[in-house]
C-alpha positions as CSV (number, residue, x, y, z in Angstrom):
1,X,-163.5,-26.1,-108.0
2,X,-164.1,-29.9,-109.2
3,X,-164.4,-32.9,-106.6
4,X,-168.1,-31.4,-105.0
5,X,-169.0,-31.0,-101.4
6,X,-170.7,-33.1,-99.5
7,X,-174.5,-32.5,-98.0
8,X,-174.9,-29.9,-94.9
9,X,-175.8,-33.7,-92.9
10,X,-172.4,-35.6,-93.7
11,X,-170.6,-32.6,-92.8
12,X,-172.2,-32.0,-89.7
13,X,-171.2,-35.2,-88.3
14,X,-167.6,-34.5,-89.1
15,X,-168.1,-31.8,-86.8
16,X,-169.0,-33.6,-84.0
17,X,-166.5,-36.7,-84.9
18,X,-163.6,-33.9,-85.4
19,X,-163.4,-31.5,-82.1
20,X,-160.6,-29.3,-83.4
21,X,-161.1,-25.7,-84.3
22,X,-159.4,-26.2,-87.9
23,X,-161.7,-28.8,-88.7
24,X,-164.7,-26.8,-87.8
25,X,-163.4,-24.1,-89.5
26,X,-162.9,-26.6,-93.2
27,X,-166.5,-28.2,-92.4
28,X,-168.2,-24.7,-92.4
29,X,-166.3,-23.2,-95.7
30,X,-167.6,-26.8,-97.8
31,X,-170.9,-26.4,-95.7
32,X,-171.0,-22.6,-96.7
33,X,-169.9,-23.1,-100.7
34,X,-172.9,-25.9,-100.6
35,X,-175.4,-24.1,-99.9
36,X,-174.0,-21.5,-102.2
37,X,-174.3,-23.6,-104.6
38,X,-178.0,-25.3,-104.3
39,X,-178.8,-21.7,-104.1
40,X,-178.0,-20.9,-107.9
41,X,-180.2,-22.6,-110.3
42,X,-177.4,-22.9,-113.2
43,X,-175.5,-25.1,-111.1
44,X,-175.2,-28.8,-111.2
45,X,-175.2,-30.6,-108.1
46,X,-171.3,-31.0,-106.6
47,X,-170.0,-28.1,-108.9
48,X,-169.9,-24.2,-108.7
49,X,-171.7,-22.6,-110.4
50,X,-170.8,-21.5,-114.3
51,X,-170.1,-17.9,-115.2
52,X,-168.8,-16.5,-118.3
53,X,-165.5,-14.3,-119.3
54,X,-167.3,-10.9,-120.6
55,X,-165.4,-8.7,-123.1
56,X,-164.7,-6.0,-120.4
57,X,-163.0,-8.6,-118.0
58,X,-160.3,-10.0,-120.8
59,X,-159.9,-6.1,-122.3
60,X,-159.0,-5.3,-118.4
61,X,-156.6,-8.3,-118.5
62,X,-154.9,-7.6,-121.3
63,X,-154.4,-3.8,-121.1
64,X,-152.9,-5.2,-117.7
65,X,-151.0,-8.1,-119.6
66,X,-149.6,-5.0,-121.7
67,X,-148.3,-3.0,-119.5
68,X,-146.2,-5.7,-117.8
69,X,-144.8,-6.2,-121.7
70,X,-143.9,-3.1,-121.6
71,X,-142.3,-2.4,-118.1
72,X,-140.2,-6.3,-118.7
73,X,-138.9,-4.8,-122.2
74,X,-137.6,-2.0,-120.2
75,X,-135.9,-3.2,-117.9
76,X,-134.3,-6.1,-120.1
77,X,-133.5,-3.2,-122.5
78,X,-131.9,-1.7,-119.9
79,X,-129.8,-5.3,-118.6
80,X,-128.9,-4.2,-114.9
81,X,-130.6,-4.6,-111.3
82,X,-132.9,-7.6,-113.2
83,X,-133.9,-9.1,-110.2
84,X,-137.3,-7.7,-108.4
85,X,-135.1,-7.6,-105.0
86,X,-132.2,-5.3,-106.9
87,X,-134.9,-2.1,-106.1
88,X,-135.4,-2.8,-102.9
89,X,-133.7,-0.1,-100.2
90,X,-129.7,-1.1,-99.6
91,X,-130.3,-2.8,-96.4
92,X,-133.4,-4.7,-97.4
93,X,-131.5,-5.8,-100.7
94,X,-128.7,-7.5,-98.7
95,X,-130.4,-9.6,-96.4
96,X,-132.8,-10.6,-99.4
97,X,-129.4,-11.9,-101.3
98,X,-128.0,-13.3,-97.7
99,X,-131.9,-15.4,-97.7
100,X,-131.9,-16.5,-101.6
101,X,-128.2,-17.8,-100.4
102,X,-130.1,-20.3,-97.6
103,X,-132.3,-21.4,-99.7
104,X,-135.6,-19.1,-99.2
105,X,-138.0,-18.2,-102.2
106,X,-138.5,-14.5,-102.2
107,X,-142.3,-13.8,-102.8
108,X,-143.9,-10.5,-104.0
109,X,-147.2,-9.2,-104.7
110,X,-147.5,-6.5,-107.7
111,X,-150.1,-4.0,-109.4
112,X,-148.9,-2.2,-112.2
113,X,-150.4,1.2,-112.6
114,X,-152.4,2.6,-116.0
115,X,-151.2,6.1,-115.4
116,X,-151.2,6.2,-111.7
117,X,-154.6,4.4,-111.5
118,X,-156.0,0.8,-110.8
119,X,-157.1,-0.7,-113.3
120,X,-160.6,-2.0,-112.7
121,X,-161.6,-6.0,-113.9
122,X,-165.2,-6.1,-113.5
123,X,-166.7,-9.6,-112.8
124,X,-163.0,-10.8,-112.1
125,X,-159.6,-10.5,-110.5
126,X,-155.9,-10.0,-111.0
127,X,-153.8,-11.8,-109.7
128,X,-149.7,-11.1,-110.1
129,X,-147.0,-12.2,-108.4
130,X,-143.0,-12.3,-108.4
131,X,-140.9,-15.0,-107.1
132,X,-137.1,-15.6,-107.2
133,X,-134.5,-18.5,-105.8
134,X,-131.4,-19.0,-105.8
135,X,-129.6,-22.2,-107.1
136,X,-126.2,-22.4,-106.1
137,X,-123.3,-24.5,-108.1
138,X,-126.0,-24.3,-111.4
139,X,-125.3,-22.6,-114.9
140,X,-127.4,-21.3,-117.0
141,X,-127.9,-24.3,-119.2
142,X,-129.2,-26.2,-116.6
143,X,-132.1,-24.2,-115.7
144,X,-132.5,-24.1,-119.4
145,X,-132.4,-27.8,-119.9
146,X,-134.9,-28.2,-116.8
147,X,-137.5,-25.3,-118.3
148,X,-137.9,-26.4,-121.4
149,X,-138.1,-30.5,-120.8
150,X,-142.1,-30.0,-121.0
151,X,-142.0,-33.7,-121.7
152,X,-141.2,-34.6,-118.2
153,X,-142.9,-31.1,-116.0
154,X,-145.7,-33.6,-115.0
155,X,-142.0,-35.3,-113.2
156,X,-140.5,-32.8,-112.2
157,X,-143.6,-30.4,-111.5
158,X,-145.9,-33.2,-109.9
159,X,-148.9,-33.4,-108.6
160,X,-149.7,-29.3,-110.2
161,X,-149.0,-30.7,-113.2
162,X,-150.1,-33.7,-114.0
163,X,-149.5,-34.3,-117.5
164,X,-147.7,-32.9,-120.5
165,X,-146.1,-32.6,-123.6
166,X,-144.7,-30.5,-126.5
167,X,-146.5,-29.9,-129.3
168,X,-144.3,-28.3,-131.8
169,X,-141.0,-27.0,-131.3
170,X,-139.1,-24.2,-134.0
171,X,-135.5,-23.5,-132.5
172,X,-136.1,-21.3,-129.2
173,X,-140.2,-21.4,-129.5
174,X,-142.1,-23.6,-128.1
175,X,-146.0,-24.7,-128.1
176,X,-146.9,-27.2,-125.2
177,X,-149.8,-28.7,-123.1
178,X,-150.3,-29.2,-119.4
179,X,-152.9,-30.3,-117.4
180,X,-152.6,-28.7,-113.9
181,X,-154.8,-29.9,-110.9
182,X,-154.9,-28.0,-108.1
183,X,-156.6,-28.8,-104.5
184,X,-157.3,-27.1,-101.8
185,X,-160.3,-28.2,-100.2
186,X,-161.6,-28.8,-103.6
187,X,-160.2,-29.7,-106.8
188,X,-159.9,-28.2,-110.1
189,X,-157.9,-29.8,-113.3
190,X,-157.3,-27.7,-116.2
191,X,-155.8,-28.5,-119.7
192,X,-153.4,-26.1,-121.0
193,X,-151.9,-24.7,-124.1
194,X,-149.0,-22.3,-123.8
195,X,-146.3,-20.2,-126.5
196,X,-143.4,-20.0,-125.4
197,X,-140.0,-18.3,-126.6
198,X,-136.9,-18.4,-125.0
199,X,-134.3,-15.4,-125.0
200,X,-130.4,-16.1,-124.9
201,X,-129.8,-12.2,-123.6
202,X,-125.9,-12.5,-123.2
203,X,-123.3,-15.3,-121.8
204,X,-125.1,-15.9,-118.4
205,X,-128.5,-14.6,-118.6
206,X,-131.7,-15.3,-120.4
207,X,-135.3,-15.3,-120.1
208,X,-138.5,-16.4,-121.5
209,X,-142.0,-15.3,-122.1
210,X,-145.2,-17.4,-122.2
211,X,-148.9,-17.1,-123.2
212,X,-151.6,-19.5,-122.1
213,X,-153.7,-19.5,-125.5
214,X,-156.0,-21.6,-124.0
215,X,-156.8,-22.7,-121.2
216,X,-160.1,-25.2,-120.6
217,X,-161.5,-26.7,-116.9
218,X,-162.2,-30.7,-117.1
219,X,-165.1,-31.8,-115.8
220,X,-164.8,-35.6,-114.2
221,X,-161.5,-35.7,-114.6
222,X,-159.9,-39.1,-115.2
223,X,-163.4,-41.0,-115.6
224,X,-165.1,-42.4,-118.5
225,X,-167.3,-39.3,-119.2
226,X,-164.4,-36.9,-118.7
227,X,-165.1,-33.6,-120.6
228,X,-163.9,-29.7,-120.9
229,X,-165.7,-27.3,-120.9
230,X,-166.3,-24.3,-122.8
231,X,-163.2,-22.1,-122.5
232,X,-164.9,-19.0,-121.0
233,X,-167.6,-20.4,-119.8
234,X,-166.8,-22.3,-116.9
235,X,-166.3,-22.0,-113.4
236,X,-163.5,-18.9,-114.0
237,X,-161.0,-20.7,-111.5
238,X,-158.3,-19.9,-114.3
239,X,-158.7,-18.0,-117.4
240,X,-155.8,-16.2,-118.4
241,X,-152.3,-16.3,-117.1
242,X,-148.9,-14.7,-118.5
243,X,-145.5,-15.8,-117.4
244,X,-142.1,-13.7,-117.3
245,X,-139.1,-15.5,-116.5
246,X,-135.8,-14.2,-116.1
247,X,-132.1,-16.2,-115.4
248,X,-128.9,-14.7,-114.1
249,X,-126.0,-16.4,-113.7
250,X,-123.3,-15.1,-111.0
251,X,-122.4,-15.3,-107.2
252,X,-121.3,-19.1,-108.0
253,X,-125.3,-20.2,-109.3
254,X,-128.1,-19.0,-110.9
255,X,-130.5,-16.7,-109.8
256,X,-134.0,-17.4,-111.4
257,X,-137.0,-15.2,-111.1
258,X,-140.6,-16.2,-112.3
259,X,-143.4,-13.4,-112.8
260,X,-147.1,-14.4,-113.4
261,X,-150.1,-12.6,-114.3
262,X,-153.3,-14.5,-114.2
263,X,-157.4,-13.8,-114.3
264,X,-159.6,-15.5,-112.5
265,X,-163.6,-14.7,-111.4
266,X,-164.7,-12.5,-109.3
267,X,-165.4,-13.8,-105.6
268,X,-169.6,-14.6,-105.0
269,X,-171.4,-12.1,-103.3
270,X,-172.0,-13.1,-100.0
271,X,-168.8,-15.5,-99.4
272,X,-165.8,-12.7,-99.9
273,X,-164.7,-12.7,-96.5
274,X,-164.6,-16.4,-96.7
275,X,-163.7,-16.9,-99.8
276,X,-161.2,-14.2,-101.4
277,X,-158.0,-15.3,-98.8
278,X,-158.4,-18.4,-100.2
279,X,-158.7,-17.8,-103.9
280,X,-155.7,-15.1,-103.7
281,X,-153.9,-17.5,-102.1
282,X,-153.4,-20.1,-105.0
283,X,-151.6,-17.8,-107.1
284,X,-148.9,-17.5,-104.6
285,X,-148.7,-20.8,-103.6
286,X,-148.2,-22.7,-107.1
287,X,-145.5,-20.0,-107.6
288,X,-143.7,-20.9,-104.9
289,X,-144.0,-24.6,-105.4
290,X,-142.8,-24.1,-108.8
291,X,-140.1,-22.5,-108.1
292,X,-138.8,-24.7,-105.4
293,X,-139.6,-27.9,-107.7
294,X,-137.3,-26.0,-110.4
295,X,-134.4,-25.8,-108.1
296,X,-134.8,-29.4,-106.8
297,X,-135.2,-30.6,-110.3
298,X,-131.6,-28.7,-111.5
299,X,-129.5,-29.8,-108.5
300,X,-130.9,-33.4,-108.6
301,X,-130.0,-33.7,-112.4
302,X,-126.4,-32.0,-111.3
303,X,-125.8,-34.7,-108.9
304,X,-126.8,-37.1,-111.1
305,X,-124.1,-36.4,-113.7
């Protein structure tokens, strides 16, 4: 995931100079992907190594992808109990409205079904995930106005993303880049290319549906020999990811949910216990970050009027 690791000897005496568990703890995961890495011949040294997207992997994705399609259409079909906390049990519900109210991010993890069964990604992993806040005193348009300023998400979506700009725009569709670095304990920058179309369901409600149609790692980002690589055939921190969003306007704001499926590799063998918390962990984490930068962005442009 980008920046390297430093040699087993380095890190050894940030052991000694940093006598806290934690630390420990971070030297011996870098120590650990290291020597995972000198240990496969297609690697370069500082950088995991590459592994390719296989047919079976994407065809799992997108029968996945699919069936997300077709539960959203459903349930905007049917326009009632929108948000993911509406089926929750009566008493759950209401104190998941009374937290949205002070300002929490409700977070959940799903796995849709293929007729009752998993369905199996060899060689990588799905990850998908639900998030919703609440942004009192907003209307719809200004969630609107904030989503689809690409121009400005490298403001307003800072330091995930770190640059971008629309492409073409045709009414409500929209084709945009982003380049998204991410760190946590290494680095990874990706440049993006997303479709996306906006919805205007009724007075008070919309929603939007996005593609990543490509999506390539950089290697050296920001230097002179700065370069992607092959889409596919990389280091399969991010290959696909599909993006649901839905906006509701009542209780004196905005409620706005975001839904993302995305495919990534498959953990090494030998580093799953280490390594899998930490990978899962990213997809929750930038969803909750983006939905808390959306909020901040519409109430500081609110104020600002």
């Amino acid at each position: 995931m980008g920046n390297g690791v430093e040699q087993s000897e380095g890190l050894a005496g940030q052991v000694k100079a940093k006598n806290t568990i934690s630390a420990r703890i971070a030297v011996f995961v870098l120590v650990s992907l290291a020597s995972h890495q000198m240990s496969t011949p297609a690697a370069k040294a500082g950088e995991p190594a590459l592994t390719k997207l296989k047919h079976d992997t994407l065809g799992a994705f997108e029968r996945y992808a699919k069936l997300v399609d077709t539960r959203n259409d459903a349930e905007l079909r049917r326009g009632t109990d929108l948000l993911w906390i509406d089926g929750l049990p009566e008493e759950q519900r209401a104190e998941a409205y009374a937290g949205l109210k002070r300002g929490e991010v409700k977070m959940r993890k799903l796995e849709i079904l293929d007729d009752g069964k998993q369905i199996t990604c060899p060689g990588g992993m799905i990850h998908h995930w639900a998030g919703l806040v609440f942004i009192a005193g907003a209307k719809i348009g200004n969630v609107l106005n904030v989503l689809e300023d690409y121009d400005r998400h490298s403001v307003y979506y800072a330091p995930d993303v770190e640059k971008s700009k629309i492409e073409s725009r045709d009414g409500d569709h929209f084709r945009v880049f982003l380049r998204f670095r991410r760190h946590k304990v290494v680095t990874v920058v990706l440049n993006t290319e997303h479709e996306v179309q906006y919805f205007r369901d009724a007075p008070g409600r919309a929603h939007s549906r996005s593609s990543a149609v490509r999506i390539a790692e950089v290697e050296n980002a920001g230097k002179s020999d700065e370069r992607e690589k092959t889409p596919g055939d990389d280091g399969g921190f991010l290959w696909r990811m599909e993006t649901w969003w839905r906006m509701e306007e009542r209780d004196g704001g905005v409620y706005v949910q975001s839904e993302v499926a995305s495919l990534t590799r498959d953990i090494p063998t030998g580093l799953g216990w280490m390594i899998k918390p930490f990978v899962t962990g990213i997809p929750k984490e930038s969803l909750t970050f983006t939905l808390e930068a959306t909020r901040k962005t519409v109430e500081a442009r609110r104020s600002a009027y």
